[in-house]
MIDOSE-1310 file (N, C-alpha, C; in nm, 2 decimals, decimal comma, always signed):
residues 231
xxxx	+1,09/-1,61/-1,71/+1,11/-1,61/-1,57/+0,98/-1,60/-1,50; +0,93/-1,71/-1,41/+0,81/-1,67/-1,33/+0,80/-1,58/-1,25; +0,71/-1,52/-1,19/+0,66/-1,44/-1,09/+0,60/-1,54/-1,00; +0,72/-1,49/-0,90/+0,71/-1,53/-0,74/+0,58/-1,48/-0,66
xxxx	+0,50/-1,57/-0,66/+0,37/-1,50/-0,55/+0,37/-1,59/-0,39; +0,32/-1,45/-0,26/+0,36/-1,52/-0,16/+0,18/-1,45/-0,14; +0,12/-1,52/-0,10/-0,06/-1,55/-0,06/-0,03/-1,52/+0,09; -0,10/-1,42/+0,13/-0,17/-1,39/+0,23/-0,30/-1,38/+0,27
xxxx	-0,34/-1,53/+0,34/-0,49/-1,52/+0,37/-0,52/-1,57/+0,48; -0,59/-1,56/+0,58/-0,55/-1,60/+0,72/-0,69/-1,77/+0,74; -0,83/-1,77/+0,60/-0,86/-1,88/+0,61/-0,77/-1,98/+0,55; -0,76/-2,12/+0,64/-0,68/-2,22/+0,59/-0,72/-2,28/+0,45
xxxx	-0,84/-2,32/+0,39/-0,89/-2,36/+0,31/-0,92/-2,27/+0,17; -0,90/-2,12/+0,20/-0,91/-2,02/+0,12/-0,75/-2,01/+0,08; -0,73/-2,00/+0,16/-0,52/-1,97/+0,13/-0,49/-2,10/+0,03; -0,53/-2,22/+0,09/-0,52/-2,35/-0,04/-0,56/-2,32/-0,16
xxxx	-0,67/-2,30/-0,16/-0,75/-2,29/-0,27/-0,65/-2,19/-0,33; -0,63/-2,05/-0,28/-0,55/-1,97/-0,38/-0,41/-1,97/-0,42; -0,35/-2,07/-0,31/-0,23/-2,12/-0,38/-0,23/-2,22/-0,48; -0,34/-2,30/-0,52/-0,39/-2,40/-0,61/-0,42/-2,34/-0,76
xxxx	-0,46/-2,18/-0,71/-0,53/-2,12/-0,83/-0,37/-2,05/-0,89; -0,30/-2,01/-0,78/-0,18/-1,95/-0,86/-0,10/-2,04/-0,98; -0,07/-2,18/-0,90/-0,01/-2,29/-0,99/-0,07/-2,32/-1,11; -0,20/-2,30/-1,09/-0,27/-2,30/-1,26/-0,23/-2,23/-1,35
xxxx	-0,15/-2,08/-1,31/-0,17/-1,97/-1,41/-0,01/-1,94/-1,49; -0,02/-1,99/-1,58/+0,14/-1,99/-1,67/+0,23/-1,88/-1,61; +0,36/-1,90/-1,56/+0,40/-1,79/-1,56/+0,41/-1,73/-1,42; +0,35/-1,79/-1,32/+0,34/-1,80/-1,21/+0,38/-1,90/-1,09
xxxx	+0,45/-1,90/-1,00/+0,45/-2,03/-0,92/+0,44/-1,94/-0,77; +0,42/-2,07/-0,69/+0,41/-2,02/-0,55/+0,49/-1,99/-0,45; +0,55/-1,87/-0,39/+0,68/-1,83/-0,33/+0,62/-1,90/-0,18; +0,50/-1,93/-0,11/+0,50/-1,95/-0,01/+0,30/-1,88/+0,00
xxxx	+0,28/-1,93/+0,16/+0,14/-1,92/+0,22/+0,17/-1,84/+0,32; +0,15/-1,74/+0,37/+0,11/-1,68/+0,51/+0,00/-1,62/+0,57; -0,04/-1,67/+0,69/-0,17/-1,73/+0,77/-0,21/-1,60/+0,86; -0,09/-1,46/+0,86/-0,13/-1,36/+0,95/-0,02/-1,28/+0,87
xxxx	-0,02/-1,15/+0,97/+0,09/-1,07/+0,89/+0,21/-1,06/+0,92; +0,21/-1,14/+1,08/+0,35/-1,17/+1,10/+0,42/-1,28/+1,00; +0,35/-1,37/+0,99/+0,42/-1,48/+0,94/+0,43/-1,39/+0,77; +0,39/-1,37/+0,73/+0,39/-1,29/+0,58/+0,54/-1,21/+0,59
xxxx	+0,53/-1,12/+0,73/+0,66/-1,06/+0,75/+0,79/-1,16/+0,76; +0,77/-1,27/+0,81/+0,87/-1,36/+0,83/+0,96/-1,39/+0,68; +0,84/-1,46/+0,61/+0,85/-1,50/+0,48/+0,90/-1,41/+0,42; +0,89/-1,27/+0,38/+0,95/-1,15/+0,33/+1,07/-1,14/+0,36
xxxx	+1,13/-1,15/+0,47/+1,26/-1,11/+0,56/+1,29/-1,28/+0,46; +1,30/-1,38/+0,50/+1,40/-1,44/+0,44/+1,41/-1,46/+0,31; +1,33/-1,41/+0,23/+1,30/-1,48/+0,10/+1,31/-1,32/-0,01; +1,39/-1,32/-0,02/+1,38/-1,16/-0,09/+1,36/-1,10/-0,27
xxxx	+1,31/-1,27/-0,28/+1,29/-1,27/-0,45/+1,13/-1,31/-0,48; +1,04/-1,27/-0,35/+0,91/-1,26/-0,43/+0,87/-1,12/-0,50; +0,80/-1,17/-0,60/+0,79/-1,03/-0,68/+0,61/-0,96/-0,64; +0,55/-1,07/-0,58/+0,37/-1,03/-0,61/+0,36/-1,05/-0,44
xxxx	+0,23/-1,01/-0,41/+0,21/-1,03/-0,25/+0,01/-1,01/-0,30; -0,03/-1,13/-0,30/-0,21/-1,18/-0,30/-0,27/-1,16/-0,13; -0,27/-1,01/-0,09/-0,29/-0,96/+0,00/-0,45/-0,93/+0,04; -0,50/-1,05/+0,15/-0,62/-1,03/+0,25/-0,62/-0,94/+0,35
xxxx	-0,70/-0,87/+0,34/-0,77/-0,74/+0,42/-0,82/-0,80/+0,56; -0,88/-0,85/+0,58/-0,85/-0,95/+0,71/-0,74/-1,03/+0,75; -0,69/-0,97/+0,82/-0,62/-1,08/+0,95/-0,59/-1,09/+1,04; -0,54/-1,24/+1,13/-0,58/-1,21/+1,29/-0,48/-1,13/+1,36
xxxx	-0,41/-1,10/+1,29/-0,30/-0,98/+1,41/-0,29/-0,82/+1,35; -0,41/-0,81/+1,28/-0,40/-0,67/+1,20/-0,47/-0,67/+1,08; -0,46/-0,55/+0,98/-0,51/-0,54/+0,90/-0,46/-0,54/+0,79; -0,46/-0,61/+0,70/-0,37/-0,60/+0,57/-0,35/-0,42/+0,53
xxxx	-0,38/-0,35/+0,54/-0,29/-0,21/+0,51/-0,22/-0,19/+0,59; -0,22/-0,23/+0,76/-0,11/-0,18/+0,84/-0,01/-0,32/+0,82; -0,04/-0,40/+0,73/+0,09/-0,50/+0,70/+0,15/-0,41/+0,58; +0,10/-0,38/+0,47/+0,11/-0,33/+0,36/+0,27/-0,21/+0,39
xxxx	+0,17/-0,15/+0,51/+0,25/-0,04/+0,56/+0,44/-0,05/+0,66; +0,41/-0,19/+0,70/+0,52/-0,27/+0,78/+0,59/-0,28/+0,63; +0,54/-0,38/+0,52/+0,62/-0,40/+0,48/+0,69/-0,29/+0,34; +0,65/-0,20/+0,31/+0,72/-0,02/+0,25/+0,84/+0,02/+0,36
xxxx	+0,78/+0,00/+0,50/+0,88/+0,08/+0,62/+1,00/+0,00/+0,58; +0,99/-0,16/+0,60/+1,10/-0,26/+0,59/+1,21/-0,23/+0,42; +1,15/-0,13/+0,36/+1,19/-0,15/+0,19/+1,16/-0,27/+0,09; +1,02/-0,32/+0,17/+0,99/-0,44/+0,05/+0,95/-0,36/-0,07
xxxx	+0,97/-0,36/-0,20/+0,91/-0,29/-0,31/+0,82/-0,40/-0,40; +0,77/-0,45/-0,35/+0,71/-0,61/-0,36/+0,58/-0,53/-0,43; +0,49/-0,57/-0,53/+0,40/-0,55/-0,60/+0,28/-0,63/-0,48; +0,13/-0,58/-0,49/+0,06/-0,64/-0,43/-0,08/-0,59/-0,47
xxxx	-0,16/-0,73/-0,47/-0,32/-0,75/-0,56/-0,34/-0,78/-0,42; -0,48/-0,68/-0,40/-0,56/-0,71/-0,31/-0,64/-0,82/-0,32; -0,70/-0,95/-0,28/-0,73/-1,00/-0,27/-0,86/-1,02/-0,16; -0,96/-0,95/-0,17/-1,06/-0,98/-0,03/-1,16/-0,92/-0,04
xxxx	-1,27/-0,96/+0,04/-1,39/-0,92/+0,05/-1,42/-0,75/+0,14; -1,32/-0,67/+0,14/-1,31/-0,56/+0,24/-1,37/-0,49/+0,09; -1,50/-0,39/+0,08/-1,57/-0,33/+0,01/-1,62/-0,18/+0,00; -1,55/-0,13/+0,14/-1,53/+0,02/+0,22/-1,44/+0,11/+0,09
xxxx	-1,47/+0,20/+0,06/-1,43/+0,26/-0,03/-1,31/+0,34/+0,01; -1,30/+0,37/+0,15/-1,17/+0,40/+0,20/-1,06/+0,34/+0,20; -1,13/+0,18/+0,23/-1,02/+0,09/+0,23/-0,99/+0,09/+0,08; -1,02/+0,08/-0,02/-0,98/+0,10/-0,16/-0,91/+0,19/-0,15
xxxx	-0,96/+0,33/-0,13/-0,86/+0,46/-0,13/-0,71/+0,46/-0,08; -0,75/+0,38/+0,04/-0,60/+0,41/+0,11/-0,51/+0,25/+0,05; -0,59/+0,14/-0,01/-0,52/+0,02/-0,09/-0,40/+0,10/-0,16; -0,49/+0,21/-0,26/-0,44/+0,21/-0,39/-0,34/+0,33/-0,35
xxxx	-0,34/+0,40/-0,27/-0,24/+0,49/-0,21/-0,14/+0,45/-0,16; -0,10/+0,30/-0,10/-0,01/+0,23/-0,06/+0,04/+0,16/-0,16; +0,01/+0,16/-0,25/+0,06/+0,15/-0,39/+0,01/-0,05/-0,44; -0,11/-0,08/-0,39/-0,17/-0,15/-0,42/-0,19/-0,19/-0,60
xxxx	-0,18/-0,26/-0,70/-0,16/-0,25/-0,80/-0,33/-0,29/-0,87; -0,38/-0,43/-0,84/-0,51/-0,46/-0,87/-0,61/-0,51/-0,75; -0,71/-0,49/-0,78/-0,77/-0,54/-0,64/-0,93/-0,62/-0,67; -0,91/-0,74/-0,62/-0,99/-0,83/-0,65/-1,12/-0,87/-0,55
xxxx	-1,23/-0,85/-0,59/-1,31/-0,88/-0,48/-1,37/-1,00/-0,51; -1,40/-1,05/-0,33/-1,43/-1,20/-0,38/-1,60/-1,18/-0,35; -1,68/-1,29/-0,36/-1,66/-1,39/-0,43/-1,60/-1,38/-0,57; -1,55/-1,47/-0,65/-1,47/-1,46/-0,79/-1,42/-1,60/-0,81
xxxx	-1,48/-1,60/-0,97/-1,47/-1,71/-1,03/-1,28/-1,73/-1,06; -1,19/-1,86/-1,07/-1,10/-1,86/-1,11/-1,05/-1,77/-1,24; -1,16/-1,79/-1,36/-1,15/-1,70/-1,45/-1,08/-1,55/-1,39; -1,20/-1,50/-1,30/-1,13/-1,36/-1,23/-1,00/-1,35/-1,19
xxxx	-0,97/-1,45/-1,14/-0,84/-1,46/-1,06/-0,75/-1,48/-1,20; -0,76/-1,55/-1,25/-0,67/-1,55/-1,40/-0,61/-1,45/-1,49; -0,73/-1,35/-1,45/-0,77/-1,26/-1,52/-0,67/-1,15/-1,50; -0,66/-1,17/-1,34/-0,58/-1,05/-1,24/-0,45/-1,04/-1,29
xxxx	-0,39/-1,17/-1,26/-0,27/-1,22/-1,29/-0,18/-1,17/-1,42; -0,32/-1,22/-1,56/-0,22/-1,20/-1,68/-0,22/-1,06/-1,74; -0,32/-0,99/-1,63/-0,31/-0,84/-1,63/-0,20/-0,78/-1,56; -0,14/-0,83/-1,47/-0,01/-0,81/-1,39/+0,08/-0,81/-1,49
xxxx	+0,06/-0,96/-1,52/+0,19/-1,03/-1,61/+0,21/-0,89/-1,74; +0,10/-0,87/-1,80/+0,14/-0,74/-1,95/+0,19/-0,68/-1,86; +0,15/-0,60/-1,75/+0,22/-0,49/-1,73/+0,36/-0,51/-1,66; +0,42/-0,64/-1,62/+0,53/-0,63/-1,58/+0,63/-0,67/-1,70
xxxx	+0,59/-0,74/-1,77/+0,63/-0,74/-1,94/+0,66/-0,64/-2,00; +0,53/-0,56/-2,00/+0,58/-0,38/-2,12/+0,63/-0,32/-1,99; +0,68/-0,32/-1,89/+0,77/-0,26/-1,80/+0,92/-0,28/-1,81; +0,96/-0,42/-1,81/+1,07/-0,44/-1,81/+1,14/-0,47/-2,00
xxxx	+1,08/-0,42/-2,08/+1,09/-0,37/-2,19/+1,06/-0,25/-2,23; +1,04/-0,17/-2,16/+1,06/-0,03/-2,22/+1,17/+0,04/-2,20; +1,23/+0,17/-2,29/+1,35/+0,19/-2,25/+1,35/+0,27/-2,10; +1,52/+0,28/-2,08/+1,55/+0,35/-1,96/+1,49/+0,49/-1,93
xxxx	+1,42/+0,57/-2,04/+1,36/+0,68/-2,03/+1,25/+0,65/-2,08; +1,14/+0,70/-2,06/+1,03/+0,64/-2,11/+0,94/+0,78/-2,19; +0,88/+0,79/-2,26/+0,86/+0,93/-2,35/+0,65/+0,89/-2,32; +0,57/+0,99/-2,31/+0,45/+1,01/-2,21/+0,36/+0,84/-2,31
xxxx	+0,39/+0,80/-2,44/+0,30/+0,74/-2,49/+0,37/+0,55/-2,43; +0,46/+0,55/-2,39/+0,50/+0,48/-2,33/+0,47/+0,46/-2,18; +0,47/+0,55/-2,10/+0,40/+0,54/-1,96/+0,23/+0,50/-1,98; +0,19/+0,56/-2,09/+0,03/+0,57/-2,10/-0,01/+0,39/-2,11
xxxx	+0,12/+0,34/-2,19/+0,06/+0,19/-2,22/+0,10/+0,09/-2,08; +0,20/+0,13/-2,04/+0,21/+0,08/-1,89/+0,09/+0,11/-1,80; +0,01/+0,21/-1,77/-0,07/+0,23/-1,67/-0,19/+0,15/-1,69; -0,20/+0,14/-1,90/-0,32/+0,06/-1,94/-0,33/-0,03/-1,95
xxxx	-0,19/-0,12/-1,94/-0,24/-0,25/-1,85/-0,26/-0,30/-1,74; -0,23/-0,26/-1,65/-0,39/-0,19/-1,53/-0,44/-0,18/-1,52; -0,56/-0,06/-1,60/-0,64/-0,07/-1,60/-0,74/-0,14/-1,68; -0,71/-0,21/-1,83/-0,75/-0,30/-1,93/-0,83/-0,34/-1,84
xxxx	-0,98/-0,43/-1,91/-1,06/-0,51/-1,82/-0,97/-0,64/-1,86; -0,93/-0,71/-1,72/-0,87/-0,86/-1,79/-0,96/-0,94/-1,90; -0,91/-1,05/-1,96/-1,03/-1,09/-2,03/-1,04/-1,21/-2,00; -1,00/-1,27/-1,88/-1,03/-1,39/-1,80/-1,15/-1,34/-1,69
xxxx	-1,20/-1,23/-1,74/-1,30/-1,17/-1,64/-1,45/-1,16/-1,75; -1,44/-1,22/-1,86/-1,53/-1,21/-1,96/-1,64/-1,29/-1,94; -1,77/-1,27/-1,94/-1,85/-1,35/-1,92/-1,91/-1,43/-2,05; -1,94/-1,53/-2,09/-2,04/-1,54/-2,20/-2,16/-1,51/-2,23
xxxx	-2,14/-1,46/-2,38/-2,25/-1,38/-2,41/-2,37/-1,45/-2,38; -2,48/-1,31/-2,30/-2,57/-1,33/-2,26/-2,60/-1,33/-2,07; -2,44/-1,36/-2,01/-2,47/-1,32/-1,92/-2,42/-1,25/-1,82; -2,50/-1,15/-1,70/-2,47/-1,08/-1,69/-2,40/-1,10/-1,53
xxxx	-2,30/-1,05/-1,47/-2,20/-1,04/-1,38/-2,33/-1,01/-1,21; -2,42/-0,93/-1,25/-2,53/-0,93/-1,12/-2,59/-1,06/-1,13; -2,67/-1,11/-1,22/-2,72/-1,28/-1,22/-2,64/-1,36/-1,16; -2,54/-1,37/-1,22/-2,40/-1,48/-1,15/-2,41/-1,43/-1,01
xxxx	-2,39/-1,33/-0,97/-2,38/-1,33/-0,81/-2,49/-1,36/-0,75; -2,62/-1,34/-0,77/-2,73/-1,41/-0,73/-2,74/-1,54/-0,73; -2,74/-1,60/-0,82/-2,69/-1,77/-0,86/-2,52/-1,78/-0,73; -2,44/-1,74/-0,73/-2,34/-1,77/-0,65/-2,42/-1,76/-0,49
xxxx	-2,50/-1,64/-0,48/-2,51/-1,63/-0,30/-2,65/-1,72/-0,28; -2,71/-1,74/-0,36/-2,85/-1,85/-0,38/-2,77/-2,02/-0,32; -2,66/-2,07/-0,39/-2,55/-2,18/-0,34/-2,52/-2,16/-0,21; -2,45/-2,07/-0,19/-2,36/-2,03/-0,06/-2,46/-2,02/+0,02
xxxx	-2,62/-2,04/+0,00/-2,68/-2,02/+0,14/-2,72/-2,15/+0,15; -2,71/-2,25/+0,10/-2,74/-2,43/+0,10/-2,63/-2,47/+0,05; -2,55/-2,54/+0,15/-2,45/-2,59/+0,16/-2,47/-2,74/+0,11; -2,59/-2,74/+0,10/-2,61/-2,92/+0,00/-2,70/-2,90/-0,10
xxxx	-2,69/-2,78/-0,15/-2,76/-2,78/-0,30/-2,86/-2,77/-0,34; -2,84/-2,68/-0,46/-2,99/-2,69/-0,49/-2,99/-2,72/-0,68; -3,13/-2,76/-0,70/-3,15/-2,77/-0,83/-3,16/-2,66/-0,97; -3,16/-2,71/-1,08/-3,19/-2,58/-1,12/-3,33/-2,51/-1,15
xxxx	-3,36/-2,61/-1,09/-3,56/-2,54/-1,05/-3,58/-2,47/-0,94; -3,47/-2,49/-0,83/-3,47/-2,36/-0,69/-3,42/-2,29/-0,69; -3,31/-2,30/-0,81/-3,19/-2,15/-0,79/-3,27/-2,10/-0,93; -3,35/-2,13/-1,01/-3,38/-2,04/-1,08/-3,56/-1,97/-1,05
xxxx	-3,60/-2,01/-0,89/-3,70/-1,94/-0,83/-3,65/-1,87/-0,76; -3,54/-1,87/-0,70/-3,49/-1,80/-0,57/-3,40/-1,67/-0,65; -3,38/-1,67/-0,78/-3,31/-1,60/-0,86/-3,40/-1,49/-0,92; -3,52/-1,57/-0,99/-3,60/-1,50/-1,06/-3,58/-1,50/-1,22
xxxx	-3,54/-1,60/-1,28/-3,50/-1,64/-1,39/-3,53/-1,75/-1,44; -3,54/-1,78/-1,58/-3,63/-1,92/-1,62/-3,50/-2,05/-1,61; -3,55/-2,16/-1,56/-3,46/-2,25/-1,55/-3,39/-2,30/-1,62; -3,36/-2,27/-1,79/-3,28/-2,28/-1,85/-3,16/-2,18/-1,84
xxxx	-3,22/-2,08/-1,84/-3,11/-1,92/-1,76/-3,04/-2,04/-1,63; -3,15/-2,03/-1,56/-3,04/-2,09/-1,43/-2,93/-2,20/-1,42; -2,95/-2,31/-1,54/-2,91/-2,39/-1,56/-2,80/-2,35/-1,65; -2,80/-2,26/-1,72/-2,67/-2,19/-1,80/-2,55/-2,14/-1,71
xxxx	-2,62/-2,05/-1,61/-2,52/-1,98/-1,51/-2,44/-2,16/-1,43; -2,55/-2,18/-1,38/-2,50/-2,36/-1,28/-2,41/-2,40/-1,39; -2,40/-2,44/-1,50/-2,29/-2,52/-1,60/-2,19/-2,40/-1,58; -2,20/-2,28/-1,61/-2,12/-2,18/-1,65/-2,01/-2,24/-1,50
xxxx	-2,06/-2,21/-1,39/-1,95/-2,24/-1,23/-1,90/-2,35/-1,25; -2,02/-2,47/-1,31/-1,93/-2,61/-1,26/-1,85/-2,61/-1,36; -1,82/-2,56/-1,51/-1,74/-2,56/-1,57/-1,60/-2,47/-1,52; -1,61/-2,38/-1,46/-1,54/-2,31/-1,35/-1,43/-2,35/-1,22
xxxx	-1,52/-2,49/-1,15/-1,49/-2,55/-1,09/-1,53/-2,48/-0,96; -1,62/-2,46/-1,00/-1,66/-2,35/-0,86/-1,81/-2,43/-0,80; -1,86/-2,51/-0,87/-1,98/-2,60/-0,80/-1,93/-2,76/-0,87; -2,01/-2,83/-0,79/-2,03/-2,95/-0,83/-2,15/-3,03/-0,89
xxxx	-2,12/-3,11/-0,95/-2,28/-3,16/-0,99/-2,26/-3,30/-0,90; -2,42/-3,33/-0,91/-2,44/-3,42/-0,82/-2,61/-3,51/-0,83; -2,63/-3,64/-0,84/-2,76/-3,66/-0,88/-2,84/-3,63/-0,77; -2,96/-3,56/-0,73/-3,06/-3,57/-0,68/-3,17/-3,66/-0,66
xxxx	-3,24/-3,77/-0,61/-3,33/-3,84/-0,58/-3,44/-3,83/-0,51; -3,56/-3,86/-0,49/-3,62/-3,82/-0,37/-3,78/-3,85/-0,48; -3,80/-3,80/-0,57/-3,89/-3,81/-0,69/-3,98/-3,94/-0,80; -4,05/-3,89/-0,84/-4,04/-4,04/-0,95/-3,92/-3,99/-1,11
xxxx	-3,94/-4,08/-1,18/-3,87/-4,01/-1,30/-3,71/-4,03/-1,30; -3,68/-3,96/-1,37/-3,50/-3,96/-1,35/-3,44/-3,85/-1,25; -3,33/-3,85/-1,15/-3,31/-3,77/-1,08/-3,24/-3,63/-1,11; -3,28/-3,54/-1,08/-3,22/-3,42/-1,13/-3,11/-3,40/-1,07
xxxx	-3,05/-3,30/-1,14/-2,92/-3,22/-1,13/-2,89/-3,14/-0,98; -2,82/-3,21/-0,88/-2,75/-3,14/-0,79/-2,66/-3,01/-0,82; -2,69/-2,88/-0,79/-2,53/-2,84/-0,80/-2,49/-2,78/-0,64; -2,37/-2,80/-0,60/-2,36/-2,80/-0,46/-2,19/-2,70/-0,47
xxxx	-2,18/-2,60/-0,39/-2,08/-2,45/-0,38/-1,98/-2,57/-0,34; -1,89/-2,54/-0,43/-1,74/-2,61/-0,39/-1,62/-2,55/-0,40; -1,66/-2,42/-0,38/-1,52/-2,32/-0,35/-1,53/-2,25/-0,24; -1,43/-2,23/-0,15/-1,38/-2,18/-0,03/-1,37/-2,04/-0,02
xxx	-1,31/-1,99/-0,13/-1,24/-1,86/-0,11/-1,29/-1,75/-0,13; -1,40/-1,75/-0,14/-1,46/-1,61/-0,09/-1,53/-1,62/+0,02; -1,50/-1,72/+0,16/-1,57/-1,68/+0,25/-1,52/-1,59/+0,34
């Protein structure tokens, strides 16, 4: 049986993208998009078999915890992955107090988002297979797949999770690209490093390649930010 996800994101091009990313992930399909927290409430009221709620911290009629909070008052018992760039440690505090289950910060490679999901997926699995009473070593394995590091969050060996974001915000500030001879001066890494990370995204689907010209010789390697969803 899939798990029903209803995306809450209020960019139009980010909410695509993560409804595009849910469809990828076995086991998953898409219950619906909502663009604010009313319409998320709409969608909830008629549809009473989503099971996940991919909840943005930003939006234009409120704040995803005072949605969070609408929908407990309403008796949604709806599971829900934070989704967003909100980084306030309170806002985590009071996430996870509203009974928030994982929480994803963007920017994030698909992998990440993959990662979220099939960490959901164990724990709703060893949930609805354990017995009616549950004895303390059985709760323990429930909580720990939650906390488990997903392993769609794994990097390959050699690199490390701060470089990649350098290399990601080095993109995101040239919206037409750079090579791997400027992202690996603006990084501070030798251009084979840089050029590992650049393959590592576009294999991701998170940049593009693209030929560069302007030179003598053969034209170098474009790579140009071609994901939305962490802006």
């Amino acid at each position: 049986m899939s798990v029903r996800v209803l995306v809450v994101e209020d960019e139009e091009v980010a909410a695509e993208a993560h409804a595009t990313y849910v469809g990828r992930v076995p086991g998953f399909e898409l219950a619906g998009v909502a663009r604010s927290a009313g319409d998320a409430l709409r969608l909830l009221r008629g549809d009473d078999a989503v099971d996940l709620i991919l909840l943005d911290m930003h939006l234009p009629d409120g704040h995803g915890l005072g949605l969070l909070q609408r929908i407990r008052a309403e008796g949604h018992t709806v599971d829900v992955i934070a989704v967003t760039s909100a980084r306030d440690t309170e806002v985590v505090r009071r996430a996870v107090s509203q009974g928030v289950v994982l929480y994803l910060l963007k920017p994030f490679t698909f992998a990440a988002f993959r990662g979220k999901l099939e960490q959901y997926a164990e724990f709703r699995t060893r949930l609805e297979s354990s017995p009616t009473d549950v004895v303390q070593d059985d709760v323990d394995q429930l909580f720990g797949a939650l906390r488990a590091r997903p392993t769609g969050e794994a990097l390959p060996k050699g690199m490390s999770p701060d470089s990649l974001r350098a290399v990601v915000e080095a993109l995101r500030r040239r919206p037409d690209g750079l090579s791997a001879s400027e992202v690996a001066t603006q990084v501070g890494v030798s251009r084979v490093t840089a050029r590992r990370y650049l393959e590592h995204l576009a294999d991701e689907a998170r940049v593009t390649r693209s030929p560069r010209y302007g030179g003598t010789g053969r034209p170098e390697v474009g790579y140009v930010w071609a994901t939305p969803d962490d802006a």
